[in-house]
PQR file with spaces between the fields and no chain letter, atoms N, CA, C, O and H, PARSE charges and radii, in Angstrom:
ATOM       1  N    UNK     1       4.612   -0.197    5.791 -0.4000 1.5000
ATOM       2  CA   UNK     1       3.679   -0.902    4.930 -0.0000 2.0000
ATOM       3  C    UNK     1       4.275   -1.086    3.544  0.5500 1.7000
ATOM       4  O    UNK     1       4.478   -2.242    3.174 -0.5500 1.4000
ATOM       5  N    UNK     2       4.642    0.143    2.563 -0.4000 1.5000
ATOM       6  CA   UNK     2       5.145    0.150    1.486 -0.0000 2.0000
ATOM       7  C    UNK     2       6.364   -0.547    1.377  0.5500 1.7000
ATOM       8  O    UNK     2       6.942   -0.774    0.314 -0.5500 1.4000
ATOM       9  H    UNK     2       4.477    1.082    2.864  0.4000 1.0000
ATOM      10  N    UNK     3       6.852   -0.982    2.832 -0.4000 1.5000
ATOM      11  CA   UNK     3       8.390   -1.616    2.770 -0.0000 2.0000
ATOM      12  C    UNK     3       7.764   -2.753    3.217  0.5500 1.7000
ATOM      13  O    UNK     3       6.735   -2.279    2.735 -0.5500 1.4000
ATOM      14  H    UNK     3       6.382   -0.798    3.695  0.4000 1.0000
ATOM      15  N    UNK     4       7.520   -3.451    3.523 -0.4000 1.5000
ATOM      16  CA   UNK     4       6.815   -4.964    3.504 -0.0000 2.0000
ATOM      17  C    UNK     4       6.313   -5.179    1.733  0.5500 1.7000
ATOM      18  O    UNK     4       6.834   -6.040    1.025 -0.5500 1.4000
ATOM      19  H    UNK     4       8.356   -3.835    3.915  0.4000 1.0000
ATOM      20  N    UNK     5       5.495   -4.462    1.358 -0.4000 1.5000
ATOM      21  CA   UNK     5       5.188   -4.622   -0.011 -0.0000 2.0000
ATOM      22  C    UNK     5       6.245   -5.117   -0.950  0.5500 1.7000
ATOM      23  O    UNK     5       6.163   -6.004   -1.799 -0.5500 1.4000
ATOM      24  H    UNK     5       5.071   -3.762    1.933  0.4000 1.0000
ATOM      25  N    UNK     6       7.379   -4.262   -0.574 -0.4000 1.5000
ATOM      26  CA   UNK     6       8.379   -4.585   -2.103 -0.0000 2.0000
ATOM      27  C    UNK     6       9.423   -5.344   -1.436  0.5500 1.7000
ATOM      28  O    UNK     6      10.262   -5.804   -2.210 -0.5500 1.4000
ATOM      29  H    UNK     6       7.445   -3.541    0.116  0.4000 1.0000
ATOM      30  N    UNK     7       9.602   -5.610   -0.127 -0.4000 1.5000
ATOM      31  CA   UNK     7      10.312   -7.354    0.245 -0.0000 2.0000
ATOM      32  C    UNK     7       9.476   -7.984   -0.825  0.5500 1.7000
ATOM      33  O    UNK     7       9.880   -8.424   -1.901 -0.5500 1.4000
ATOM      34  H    UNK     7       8.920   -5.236    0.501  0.4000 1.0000
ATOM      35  N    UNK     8       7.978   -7.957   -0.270 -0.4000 1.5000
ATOM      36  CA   UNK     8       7.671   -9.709   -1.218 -0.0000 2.0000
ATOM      37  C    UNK     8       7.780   -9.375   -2.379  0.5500 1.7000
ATOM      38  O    UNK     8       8.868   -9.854   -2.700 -0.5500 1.4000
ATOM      39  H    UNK     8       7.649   -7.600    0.604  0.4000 1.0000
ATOM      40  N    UNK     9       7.400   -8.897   -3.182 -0.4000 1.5000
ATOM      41  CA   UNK     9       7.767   -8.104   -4.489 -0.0000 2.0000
ATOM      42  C    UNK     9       9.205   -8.916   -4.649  0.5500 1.7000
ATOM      43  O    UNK     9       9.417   -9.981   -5.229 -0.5500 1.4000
ATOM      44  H    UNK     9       6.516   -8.508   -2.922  0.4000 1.0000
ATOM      45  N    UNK    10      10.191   -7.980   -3.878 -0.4000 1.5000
ATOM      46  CA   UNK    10      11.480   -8.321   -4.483 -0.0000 2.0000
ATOM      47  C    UNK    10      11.576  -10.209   -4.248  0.5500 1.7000
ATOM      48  O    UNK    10      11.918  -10.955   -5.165 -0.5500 1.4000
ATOM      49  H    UNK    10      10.019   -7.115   -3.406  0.4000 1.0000
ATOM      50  N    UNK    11      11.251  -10.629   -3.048 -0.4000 1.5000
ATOM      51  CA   UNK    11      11.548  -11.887   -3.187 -0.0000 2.0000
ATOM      52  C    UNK    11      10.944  -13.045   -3.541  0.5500 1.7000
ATOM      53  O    UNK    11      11.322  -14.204   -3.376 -0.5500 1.4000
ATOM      54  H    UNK    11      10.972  -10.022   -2.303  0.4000 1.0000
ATOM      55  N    UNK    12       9.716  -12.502   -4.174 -0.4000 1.5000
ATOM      56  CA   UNK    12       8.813  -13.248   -4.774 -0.0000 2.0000
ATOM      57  C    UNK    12       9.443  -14.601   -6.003  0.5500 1.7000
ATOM      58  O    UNK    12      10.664  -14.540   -6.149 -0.5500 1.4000
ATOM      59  H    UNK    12       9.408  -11.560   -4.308  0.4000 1.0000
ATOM      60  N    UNK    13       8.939  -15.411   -6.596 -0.4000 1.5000
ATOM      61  CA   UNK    13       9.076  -16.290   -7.382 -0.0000 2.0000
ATOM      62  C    UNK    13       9.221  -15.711   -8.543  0.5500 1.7000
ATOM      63  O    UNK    13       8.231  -15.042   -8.838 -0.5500 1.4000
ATOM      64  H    UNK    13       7.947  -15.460   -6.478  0.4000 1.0000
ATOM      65  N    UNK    14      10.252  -15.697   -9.502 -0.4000 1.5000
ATOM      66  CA   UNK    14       9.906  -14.577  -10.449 -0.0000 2.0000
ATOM      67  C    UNK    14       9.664  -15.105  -11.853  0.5500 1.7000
ATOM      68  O    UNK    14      10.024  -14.555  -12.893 -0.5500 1.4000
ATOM      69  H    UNK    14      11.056  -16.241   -9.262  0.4000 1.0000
ATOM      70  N    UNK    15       8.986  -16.283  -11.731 -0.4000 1.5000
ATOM      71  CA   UNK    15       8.341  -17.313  -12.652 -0.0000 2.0000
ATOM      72  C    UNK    15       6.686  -17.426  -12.384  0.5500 1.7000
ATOM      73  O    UNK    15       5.886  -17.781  -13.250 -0.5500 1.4000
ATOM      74  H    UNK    15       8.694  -16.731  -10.886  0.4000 1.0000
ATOM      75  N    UNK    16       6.306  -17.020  -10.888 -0.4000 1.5000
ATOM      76  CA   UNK    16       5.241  -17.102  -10.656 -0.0000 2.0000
ATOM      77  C    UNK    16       4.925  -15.459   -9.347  0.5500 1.7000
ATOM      78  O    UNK    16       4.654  -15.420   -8.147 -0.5500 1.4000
ATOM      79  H    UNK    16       6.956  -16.731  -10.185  0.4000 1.0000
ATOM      80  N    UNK    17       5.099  -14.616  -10.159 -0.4000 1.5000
ATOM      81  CA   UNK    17       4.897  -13.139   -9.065 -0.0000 2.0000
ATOM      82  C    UNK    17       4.078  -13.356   -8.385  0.5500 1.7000
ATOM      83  O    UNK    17       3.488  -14.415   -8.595 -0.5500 1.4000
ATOM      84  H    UNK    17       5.320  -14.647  -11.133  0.4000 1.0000
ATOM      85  N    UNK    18       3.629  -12.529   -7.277 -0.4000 1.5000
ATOM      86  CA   UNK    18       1.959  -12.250   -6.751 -0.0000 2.0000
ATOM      87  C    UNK    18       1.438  -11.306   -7.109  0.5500 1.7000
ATOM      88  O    UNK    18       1.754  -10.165   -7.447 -0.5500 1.4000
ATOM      89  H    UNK    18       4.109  -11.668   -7.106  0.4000 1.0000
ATOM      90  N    UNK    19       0.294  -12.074   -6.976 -0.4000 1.5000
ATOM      91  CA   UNK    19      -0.745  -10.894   -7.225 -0.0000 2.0000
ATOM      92  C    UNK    19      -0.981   -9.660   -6.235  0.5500 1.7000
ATOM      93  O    UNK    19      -0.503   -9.658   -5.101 -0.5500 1.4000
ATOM      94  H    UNK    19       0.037  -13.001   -6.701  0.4000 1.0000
ATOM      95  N    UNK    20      -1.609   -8.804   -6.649 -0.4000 1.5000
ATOM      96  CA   UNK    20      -2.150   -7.860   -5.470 -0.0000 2.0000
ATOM      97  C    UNK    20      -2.721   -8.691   -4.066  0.5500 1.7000
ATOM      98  O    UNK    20      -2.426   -8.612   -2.873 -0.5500 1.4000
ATOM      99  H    UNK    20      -1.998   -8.805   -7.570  0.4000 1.0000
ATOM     100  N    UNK    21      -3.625   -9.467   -4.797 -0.4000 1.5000
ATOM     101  CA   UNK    21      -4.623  -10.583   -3.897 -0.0000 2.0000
ATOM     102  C    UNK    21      -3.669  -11.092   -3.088  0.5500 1.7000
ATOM     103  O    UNK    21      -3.681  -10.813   -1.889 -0.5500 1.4000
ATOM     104  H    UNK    21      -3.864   -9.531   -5.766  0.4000 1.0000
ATOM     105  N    UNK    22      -2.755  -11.869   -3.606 -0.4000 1.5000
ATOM     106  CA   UNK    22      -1.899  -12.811   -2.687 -0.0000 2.0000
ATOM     107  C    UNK    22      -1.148  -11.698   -1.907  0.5500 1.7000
ATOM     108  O    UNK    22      -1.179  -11.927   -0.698 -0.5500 1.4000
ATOM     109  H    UNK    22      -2.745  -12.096   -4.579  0.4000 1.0000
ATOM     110  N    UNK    23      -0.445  -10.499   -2.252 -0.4000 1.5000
ATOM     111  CA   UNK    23      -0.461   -9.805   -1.270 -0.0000 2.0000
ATOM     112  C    UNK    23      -0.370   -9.173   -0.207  0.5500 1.7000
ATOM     113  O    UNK    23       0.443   -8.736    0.607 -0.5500 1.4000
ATOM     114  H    UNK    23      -0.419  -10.313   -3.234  0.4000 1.0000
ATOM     115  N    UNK    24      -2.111   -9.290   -0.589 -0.4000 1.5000
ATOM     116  CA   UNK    24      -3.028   -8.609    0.725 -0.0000 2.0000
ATOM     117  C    UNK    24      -3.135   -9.933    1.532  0.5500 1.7000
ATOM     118  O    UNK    24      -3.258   -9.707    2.735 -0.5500 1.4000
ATOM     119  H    UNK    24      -2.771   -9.645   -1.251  0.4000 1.0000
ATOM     120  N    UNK    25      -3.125  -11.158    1.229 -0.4000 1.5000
ATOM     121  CA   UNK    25      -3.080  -12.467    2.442 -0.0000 2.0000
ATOM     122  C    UNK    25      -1.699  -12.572    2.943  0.5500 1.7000
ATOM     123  O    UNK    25      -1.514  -13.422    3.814 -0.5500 1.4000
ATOM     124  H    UNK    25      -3.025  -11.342    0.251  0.4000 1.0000
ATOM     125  N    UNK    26      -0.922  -12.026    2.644 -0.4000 1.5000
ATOM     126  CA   UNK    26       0.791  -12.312    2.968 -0.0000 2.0000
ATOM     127  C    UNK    26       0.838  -11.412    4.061  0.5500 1.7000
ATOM     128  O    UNK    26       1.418  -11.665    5.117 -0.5500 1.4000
ATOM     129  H    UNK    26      -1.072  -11.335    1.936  0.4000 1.0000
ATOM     130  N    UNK    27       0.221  -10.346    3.808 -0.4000 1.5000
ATOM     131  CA   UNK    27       0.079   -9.085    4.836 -0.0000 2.0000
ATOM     132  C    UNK    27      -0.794   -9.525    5.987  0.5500 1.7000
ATOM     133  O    UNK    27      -0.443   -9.534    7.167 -0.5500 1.4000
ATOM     134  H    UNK    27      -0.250  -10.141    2.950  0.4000 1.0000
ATOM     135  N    UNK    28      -1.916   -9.870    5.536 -0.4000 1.5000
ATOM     136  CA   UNK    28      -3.100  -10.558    6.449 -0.0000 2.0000
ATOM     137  C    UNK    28      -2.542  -11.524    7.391  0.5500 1.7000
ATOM     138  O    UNK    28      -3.021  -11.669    8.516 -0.5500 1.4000
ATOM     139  H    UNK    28      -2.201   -9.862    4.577  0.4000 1.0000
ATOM     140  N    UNK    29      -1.141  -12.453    6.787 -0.4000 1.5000
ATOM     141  CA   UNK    29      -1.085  -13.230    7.806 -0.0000 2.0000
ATOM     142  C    UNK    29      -0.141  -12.753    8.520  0.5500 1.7000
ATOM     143  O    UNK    29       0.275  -13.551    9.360 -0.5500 1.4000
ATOM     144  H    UNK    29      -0.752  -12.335    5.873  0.4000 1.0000
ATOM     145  N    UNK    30       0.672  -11.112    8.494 -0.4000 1.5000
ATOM     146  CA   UNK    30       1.526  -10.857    9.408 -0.0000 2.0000
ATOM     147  C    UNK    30       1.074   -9.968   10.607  0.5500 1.7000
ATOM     148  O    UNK    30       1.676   -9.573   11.606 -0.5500 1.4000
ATOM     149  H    UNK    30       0.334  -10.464    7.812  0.4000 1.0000
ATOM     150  N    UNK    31      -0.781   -9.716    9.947 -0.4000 1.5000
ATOM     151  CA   UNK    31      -1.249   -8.571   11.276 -0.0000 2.0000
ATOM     152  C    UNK    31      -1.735   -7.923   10.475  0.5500 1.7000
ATOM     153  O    UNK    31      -2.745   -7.349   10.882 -0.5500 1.4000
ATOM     154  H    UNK    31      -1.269  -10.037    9.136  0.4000 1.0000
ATOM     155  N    UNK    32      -1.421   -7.695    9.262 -0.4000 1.5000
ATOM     156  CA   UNK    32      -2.047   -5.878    8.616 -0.0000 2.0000
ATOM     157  C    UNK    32      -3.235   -6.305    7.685  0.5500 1.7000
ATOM     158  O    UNK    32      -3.211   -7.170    6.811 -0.5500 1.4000
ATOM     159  H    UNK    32      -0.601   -8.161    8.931  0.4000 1.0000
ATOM     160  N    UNK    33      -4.171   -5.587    8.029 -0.4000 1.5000
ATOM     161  CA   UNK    33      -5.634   -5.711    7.184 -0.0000 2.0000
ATOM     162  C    UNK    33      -5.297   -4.473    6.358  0.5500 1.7000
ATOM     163  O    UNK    33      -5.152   -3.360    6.863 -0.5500 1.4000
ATOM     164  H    UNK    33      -4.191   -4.884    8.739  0.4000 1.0000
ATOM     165  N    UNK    34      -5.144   -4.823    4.619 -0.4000 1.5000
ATOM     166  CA   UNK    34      -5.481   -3.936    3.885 -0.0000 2.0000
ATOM     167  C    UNK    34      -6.126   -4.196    2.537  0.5500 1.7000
ATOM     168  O    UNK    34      -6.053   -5.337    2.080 -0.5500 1.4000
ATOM     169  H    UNK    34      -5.262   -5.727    4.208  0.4000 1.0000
ATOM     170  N    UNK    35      -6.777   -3.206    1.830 -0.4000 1.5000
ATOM     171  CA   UNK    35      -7.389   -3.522    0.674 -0.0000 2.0000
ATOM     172  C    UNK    35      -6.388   -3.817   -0.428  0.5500 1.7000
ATOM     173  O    UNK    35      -5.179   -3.611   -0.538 -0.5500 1.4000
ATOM     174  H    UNK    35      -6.837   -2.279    2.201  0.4000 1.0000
ATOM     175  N    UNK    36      -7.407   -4.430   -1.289 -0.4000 1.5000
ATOM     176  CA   UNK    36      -6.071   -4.947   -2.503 -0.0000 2.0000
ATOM     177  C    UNK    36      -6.041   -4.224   -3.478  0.5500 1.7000
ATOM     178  O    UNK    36      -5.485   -4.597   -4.511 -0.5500 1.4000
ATOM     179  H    UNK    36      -8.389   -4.598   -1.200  0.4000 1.0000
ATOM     180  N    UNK    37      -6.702   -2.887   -3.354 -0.4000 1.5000
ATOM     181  CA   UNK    37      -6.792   -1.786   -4.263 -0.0000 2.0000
ATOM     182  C    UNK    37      -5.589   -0.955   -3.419  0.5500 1.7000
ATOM     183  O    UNK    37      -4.696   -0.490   -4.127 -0.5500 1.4000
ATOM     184  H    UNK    37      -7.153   -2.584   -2.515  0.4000 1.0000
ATOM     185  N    UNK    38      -5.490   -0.725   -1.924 -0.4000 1.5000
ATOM     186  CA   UNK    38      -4.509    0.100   -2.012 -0.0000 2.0000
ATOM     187  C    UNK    38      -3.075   -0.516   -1.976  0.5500 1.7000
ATOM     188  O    UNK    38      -2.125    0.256   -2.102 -0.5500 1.4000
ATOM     189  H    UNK    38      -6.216   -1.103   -1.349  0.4000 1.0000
ATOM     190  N    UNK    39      -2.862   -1.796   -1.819 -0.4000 1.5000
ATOM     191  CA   UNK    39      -2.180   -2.572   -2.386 -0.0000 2.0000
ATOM     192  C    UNK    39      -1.670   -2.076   -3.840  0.5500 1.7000
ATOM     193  O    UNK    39      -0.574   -1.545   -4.017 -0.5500 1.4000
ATOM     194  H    UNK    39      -3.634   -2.423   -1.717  0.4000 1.0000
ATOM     195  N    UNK    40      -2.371   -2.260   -4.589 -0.4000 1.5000
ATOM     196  CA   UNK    40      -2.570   -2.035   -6.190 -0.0000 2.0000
ATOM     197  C    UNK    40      -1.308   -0.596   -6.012  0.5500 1.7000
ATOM     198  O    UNK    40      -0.203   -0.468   -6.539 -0.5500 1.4000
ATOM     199  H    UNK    40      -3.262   -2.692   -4.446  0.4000 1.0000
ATOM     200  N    UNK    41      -2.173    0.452   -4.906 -0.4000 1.5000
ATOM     201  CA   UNK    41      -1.679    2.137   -4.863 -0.0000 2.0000
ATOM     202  C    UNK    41      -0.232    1.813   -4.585  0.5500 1.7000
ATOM     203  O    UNK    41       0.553    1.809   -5.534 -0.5500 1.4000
ATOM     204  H    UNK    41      -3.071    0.347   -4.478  0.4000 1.0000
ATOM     205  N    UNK    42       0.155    1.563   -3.464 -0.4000 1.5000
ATOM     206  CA   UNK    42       1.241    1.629   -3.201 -0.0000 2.0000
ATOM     207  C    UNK    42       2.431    0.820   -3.685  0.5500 1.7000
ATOM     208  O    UNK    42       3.601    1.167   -3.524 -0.5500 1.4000
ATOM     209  H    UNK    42      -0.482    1.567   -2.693  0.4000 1.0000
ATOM     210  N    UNK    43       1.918   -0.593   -4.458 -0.4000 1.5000
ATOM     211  CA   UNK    43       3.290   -1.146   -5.679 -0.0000 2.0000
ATOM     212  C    UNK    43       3.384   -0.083   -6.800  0.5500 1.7000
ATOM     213  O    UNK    43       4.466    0.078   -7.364 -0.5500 1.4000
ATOM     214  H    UNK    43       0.967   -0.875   -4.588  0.4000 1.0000
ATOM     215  N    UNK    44       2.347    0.619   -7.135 -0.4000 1.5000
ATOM     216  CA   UNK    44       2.621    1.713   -8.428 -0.0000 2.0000
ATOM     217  C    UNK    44       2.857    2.514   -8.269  0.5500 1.7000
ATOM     218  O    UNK    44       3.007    3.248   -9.246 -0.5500 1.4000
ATOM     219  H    UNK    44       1.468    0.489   -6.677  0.4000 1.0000
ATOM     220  N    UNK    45       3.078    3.027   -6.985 -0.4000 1.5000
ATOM     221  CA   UNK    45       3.994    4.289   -6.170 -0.0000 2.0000
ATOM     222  C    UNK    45       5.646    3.701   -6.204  0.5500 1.7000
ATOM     223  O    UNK    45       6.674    4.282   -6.550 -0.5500 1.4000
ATOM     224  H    UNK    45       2.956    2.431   -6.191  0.4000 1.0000
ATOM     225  N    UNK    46       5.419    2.280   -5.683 -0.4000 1.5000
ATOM     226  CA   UNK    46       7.151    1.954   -5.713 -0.0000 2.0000
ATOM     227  C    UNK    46       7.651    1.705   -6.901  0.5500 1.7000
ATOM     228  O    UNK    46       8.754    1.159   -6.921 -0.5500 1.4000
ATOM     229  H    UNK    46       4.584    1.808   -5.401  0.4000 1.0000
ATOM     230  N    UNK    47       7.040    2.004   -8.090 -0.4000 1.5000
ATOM     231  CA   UNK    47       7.547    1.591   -9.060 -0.0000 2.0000
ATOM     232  C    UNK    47       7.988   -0.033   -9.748  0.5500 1.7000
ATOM     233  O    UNK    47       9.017   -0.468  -10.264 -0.5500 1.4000
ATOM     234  H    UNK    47       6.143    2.447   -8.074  0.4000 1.0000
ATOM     235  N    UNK    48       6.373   -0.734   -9.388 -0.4000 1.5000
ATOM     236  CA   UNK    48       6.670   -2.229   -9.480 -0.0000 2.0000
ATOM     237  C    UNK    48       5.259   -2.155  -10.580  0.5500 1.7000
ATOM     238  O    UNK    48       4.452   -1.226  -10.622 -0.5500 1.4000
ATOM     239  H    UNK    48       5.537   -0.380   -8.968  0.4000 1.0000
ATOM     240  N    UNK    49       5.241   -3.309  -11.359 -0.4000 1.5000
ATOM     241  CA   UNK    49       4.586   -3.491  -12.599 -0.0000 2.0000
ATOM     242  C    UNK    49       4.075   -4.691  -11.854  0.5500 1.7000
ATOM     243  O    UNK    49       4.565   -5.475  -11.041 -0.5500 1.4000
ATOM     244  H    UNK    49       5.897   -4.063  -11.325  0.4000 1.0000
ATOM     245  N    UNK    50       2.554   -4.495  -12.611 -0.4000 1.5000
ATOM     246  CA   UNK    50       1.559   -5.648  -12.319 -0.0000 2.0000
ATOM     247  C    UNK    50       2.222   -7.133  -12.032  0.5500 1.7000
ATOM     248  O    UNK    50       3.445   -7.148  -12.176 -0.5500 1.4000
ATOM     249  H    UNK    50       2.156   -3.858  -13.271  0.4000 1.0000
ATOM     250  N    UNK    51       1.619   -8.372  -11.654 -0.4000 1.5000
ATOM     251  CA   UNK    51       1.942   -9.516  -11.636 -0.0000 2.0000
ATOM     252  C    UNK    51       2.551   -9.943  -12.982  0.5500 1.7000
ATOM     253  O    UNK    51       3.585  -10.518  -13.323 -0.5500 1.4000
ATOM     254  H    UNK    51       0.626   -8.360  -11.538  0.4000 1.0000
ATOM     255  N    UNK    52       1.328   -9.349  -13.692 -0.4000 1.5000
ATOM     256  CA   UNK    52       1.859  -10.425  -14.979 -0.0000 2.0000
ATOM     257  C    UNK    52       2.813   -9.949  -15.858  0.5500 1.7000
ATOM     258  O    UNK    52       3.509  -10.629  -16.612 -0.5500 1.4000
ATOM     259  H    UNK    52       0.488   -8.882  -13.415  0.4000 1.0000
ATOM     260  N    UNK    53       2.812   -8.290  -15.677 -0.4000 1.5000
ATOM     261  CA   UNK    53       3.522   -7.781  -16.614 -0.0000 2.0000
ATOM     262  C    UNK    53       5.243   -8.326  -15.615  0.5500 1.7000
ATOM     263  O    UNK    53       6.266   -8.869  -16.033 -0.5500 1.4000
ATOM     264  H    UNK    53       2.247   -7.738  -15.065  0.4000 1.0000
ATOM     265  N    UNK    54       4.936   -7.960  -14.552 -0.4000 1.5000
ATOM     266  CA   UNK    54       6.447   -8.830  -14.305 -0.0000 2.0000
ATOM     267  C    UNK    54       7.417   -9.935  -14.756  0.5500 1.7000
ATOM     268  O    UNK    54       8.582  -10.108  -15.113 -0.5500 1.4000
ATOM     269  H    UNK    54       4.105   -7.519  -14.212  0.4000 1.0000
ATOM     270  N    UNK    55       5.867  -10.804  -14.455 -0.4000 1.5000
ATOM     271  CA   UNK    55       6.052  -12.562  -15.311 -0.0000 2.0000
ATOM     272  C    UNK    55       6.743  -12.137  -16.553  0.5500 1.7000
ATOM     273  O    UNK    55       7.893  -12.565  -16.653 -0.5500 1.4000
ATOM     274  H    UNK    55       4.921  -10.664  -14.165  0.4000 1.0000
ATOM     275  N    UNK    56       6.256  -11.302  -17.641 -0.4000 1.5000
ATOM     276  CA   UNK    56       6.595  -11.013  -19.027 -0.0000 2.0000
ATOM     277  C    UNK    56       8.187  -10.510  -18.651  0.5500 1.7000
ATOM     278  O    UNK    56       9.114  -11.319  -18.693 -0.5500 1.4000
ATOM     279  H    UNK    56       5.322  -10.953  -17.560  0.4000 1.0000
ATOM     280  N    UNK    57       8.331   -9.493  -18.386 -0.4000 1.5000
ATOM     281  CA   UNK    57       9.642   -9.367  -18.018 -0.0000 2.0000
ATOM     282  C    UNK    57      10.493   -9.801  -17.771  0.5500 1.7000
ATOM     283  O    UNK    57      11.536   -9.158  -17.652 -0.5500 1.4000
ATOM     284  H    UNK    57       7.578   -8.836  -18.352  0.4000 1.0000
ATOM     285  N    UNK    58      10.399  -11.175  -17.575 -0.4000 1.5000
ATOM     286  CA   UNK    58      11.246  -11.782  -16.609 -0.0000 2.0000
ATOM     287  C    UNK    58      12.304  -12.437  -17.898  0.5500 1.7000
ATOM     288  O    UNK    58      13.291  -13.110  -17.603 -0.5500 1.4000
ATOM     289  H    UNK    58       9.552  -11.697  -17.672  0.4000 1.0000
C-alpha cells in the first residue's frame, strides 16, 4: 500500500502534485478502497509533504 503511495508521489506532475483525494481515486481505480485520512497517515510516515507544500518546493 505505502509503496503504491510514493510511486505516484514520486511520479506525479511536479507542477501540479496530488492531493490525498486524487490519491485515494488512483488507488480506487487499481482495486484498493482506502480513506483519504489514512492516505494523509501513510505519505507522513514516508516522509512526503502535503500537495501544496510540494508544489512550493518545487
Amino acid at each position: 500500500m505505502s509503496g503504491k503511495i510514493a510511486e505516484y508521489i514520486e511520479n506525479e506532475d511536479r507542477e501540479k502534485p496530488y492531493s490525498d483525494q486524487d490519491i485515494v481515486k488512483l488507488l480506487e481505480n487499481d482495486g484498493i478502497k482506502i480513506a483519504r485520512r489514512t492516505v494523509s497517515k501513510y505519505r507522513i510516515d514516508l516522509g512526503y509533504k502535503s500537495s501544496s507544500e510540494r508544489k512550493r518546493s518545487f
